[in-house]
VEXLUM-206816 format. One line per field, with one value per residue: residue number from 1; residue in three letters; chain; x, y, z of N, C-alpha, C, O in turn. Coordinates in steps of 0.2 Angstrom, whole numbers, plus 5000, padded with zeros to 4 digits. Each point is the difference from the previous one (the first is absolute). Example, Ala and Ser with C-alpha at 12.3 -4.5 7.8 and 13.67 -1.06 7.14 Angstrom:
<sites>
num: (1_2);
residu: (ala_ser);
chaine: (A_A);
nc1: (5066_4993);
nc2: (4972_5006);
nc3: (5039_4993);
cac1: (4996_5004);
cac2: (5006_5006);
cac3: (5000_5001);
cc1: (5004_4996);
cc2: (5006_5005);
cc3: (5000_5003);
oc1: (5005_5003);
oc2: (4999_5006);
oc3: (5003_5001);
</sites>
This chain:
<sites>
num: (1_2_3_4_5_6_7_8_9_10_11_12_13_14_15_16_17_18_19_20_21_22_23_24_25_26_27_28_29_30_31_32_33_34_35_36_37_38_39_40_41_42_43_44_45_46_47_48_49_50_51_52_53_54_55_56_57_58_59_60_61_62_63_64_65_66_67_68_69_70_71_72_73_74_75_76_77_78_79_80_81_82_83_84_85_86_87_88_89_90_91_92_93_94_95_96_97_98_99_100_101_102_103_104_105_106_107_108_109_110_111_112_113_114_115_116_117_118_119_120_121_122);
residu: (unk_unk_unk_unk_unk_unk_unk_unk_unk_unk_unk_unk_unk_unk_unk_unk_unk_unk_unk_unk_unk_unk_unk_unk_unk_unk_unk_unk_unk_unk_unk_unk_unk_unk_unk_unk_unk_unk_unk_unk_unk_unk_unk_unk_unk_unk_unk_unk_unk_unk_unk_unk_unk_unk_unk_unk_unk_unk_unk_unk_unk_unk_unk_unk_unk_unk_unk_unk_unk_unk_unk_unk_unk_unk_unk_unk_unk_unk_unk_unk_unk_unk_unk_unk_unk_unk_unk_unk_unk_unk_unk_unk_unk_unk_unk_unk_unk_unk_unk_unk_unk_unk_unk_unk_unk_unk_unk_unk_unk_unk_unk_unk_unk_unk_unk_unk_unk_unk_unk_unk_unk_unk);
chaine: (A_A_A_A_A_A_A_A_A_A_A_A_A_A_A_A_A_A_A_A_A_A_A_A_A_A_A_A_A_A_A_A_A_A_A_A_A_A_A_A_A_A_A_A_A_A_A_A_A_A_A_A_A_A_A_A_A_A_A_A_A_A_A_A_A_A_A_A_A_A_A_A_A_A_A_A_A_A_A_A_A_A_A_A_A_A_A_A_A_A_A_A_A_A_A_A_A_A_A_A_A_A_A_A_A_A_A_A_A_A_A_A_A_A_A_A_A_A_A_A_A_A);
nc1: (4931_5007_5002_5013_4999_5010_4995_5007_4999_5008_5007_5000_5000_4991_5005_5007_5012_5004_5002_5010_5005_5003_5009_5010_5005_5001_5008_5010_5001_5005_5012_5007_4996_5009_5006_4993_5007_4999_5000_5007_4994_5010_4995_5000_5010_4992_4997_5005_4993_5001_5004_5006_4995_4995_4990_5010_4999_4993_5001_5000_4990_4998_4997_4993_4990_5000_4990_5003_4990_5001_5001_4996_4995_4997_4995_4987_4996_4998_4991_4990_4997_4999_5009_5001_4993_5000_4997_4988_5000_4995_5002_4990_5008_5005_5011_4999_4988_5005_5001_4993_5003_4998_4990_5003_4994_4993_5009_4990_5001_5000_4990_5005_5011_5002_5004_4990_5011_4994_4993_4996_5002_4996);
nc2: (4984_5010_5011_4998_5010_4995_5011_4993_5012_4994_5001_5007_5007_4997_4994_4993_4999_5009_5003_4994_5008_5006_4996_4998_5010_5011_4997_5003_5011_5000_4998_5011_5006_4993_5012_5010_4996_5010_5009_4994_5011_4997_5005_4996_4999_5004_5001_5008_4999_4991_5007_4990_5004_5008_4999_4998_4993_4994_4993_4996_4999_4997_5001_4997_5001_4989_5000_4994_5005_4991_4993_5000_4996_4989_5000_5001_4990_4990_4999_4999_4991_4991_5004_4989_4997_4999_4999_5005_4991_5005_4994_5008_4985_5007_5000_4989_5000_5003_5012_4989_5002_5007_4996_5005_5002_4995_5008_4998_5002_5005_4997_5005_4990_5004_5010_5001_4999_4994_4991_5010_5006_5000);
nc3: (4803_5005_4994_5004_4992_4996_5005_4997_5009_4994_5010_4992_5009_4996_5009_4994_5003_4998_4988_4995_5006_4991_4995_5004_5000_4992_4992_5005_5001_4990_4997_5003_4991_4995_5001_4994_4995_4996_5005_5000_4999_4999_5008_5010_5004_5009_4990_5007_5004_5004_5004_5000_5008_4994_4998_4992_5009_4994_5011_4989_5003_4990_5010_5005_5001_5002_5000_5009_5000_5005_4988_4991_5007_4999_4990_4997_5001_5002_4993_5002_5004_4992_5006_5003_5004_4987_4990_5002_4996_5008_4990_4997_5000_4992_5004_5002_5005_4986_5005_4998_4988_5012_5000_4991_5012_4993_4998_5007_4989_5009_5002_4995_4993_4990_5010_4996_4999_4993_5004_4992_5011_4990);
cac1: (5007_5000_5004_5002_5004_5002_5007_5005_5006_5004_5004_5006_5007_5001_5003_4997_4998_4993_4996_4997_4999_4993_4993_4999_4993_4993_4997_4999_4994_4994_4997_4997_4997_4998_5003_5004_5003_4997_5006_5004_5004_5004_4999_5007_5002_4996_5000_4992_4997_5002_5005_4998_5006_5007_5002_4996_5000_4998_5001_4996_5000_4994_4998_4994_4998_4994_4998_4992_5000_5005_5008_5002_5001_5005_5005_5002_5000_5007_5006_5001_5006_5006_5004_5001_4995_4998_4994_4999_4994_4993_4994_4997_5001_4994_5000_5006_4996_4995_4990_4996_4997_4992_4998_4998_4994_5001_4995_4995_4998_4991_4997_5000_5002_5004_4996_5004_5000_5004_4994_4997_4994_4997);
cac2: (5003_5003_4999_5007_5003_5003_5001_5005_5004_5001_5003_5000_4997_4993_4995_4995_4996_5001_5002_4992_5001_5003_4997_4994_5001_5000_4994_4996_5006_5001_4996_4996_5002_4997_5002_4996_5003_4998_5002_5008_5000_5005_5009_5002_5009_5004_5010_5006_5005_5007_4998_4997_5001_5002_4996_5003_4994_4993_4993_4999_4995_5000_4995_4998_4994_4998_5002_5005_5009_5002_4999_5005_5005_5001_5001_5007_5003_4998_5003_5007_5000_4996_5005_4999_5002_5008_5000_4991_5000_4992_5002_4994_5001_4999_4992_5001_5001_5005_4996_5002_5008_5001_5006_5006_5003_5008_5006_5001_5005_5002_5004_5005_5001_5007_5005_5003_5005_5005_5005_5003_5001_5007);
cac3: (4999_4996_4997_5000_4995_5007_4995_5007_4998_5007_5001_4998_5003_5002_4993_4999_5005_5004_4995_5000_5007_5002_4995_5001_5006_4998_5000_5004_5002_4997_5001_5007_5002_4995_4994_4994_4996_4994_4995_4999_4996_5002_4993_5000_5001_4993_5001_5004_4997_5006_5005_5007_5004_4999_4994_4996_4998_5003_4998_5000_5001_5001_5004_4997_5005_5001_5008_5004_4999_5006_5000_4997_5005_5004_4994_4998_5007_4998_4995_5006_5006_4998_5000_4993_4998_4999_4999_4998_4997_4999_4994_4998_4995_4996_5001_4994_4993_5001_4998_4995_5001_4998_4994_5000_4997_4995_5005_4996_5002_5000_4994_5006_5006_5000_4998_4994_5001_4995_4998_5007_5002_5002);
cc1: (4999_5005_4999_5008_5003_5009_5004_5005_5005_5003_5005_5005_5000_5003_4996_4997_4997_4993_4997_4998_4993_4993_4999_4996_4997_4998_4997_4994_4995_4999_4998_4994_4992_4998_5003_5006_5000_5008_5003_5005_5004_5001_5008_5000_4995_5003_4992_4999_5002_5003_4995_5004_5007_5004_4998_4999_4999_5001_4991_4998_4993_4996_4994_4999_4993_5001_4995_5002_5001_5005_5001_5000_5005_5007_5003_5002_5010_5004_4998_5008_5004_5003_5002_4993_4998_4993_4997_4992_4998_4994_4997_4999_4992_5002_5005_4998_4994_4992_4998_4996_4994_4999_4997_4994_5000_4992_4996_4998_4993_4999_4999_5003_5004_4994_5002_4999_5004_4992_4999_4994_4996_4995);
cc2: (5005_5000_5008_5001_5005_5002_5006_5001_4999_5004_5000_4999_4994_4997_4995_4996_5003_5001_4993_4998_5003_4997_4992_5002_5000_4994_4995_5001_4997_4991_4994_5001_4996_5000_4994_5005_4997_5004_5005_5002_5006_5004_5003_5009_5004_5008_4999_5007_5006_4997_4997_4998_5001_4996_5000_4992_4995_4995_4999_4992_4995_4993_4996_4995_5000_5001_5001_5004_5003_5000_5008_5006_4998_4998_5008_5004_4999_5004_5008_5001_5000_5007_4999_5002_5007_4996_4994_5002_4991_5001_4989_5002_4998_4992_5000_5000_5007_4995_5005_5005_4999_5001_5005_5001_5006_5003_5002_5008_5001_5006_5007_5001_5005_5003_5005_5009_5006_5003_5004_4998_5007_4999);
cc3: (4994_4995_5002_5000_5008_4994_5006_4995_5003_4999_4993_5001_5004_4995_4999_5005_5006_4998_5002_5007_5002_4995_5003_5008_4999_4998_5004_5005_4995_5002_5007_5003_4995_4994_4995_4996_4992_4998_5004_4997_5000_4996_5001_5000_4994_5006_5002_4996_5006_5006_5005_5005_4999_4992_4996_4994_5005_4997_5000_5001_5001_4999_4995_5006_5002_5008_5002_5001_5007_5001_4998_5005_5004_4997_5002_5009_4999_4997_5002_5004_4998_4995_4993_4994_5000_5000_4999_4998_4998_5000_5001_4994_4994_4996_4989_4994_5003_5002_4995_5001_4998_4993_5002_4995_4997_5003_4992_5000_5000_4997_5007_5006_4999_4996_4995_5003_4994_4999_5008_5000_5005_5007);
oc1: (4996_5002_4995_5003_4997_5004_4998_5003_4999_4999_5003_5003_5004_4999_4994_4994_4996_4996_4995_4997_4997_4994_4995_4996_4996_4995_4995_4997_4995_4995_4997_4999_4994_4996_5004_4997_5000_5003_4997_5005_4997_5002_5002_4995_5001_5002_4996_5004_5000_4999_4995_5005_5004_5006_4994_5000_5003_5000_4997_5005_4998_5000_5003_5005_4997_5005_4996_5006_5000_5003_5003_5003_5004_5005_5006_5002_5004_5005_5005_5004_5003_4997_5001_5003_5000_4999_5003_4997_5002_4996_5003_4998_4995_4995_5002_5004_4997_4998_5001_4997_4998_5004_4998_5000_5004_4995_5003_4999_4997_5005_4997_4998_5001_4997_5006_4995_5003_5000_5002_4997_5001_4998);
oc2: (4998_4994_5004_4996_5004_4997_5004_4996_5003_5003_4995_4995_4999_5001_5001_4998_4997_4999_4999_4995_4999_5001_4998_4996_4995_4998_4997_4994_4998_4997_4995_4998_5002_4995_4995_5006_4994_4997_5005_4997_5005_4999_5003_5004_5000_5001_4996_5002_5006_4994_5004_4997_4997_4999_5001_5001_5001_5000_5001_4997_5000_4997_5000_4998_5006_5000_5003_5000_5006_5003_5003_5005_5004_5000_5002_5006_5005_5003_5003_5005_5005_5000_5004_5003_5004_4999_4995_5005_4996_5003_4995_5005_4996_4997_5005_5000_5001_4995_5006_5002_4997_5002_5001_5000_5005_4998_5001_5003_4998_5004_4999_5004_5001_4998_5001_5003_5005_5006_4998_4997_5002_5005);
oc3: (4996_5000_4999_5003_5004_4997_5003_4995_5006_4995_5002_4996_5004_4994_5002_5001_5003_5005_5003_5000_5005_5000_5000_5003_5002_5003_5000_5001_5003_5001_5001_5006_5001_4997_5000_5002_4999_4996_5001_4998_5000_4994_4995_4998_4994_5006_4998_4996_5000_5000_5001_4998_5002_4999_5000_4994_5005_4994_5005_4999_5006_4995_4995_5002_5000_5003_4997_5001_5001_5005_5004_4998_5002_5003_5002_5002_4998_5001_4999_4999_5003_4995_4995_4995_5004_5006_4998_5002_4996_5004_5002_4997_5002_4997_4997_4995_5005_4999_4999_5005_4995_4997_5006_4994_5002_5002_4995_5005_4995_4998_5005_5005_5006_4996_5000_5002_5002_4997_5005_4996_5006_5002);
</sites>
């Protein structure tokens, strides 16, 4: 099982109780399918940066759950259809601790790797 970060935008003009109607689907989808869910959390009304279907704000709303990796198409295949939905995005999440940064090698310079071009040559 993976762990992947699934964040949907719904319609605005939905109320509450359908907002909790269309996130207890999605669940249900992730864990019938033998899915785990780890969080969800309600971002609640943000501004767009430019109009999506005719609106100029979304109910934000965003998922965390573990899965095998054919659930997520047919999540996304779902929330394509479903008219309540401006938008959605599902990422494999990088998990709830950074990972450790490489060290970084220092670039050596060589003795002749830039050519000096301030001398002519006749």
């Amino acid at each position: 099982m993976k762990l992947y970060e699934l964040t949907v935008i719904f319609n605005p003009t939905l109320d509450d109780n359908t907002v909790q109607q269309e996130i207890d689907k999605i669940e249900k989808q992730i864990t019938g399918s033998g899915g785990a869910i780890d969080k969800i959390d309600r971002w609640g009304m943000r501004r767009f940066t430019y109009r999506i279907g005719g609106h100029n704000q979304g109910n934000y709303i965003f998922f965390l759950f573990k899965s095998n990796p054919g659930v997520t198409a047919d999540i996304e295949r779902s929330l394509r259809l479903n008219e309540n939905v401006l938008r959605y995005l599902t990422i494999l999440s990088p998990g709830l601790t950074p990972a450790a940064a490489k060290p970084i090698k220092p670039i050596e310079e060589e003795e002749g790797q830039f050519e000096d071009f301030t001398t002519q040559q006749d």
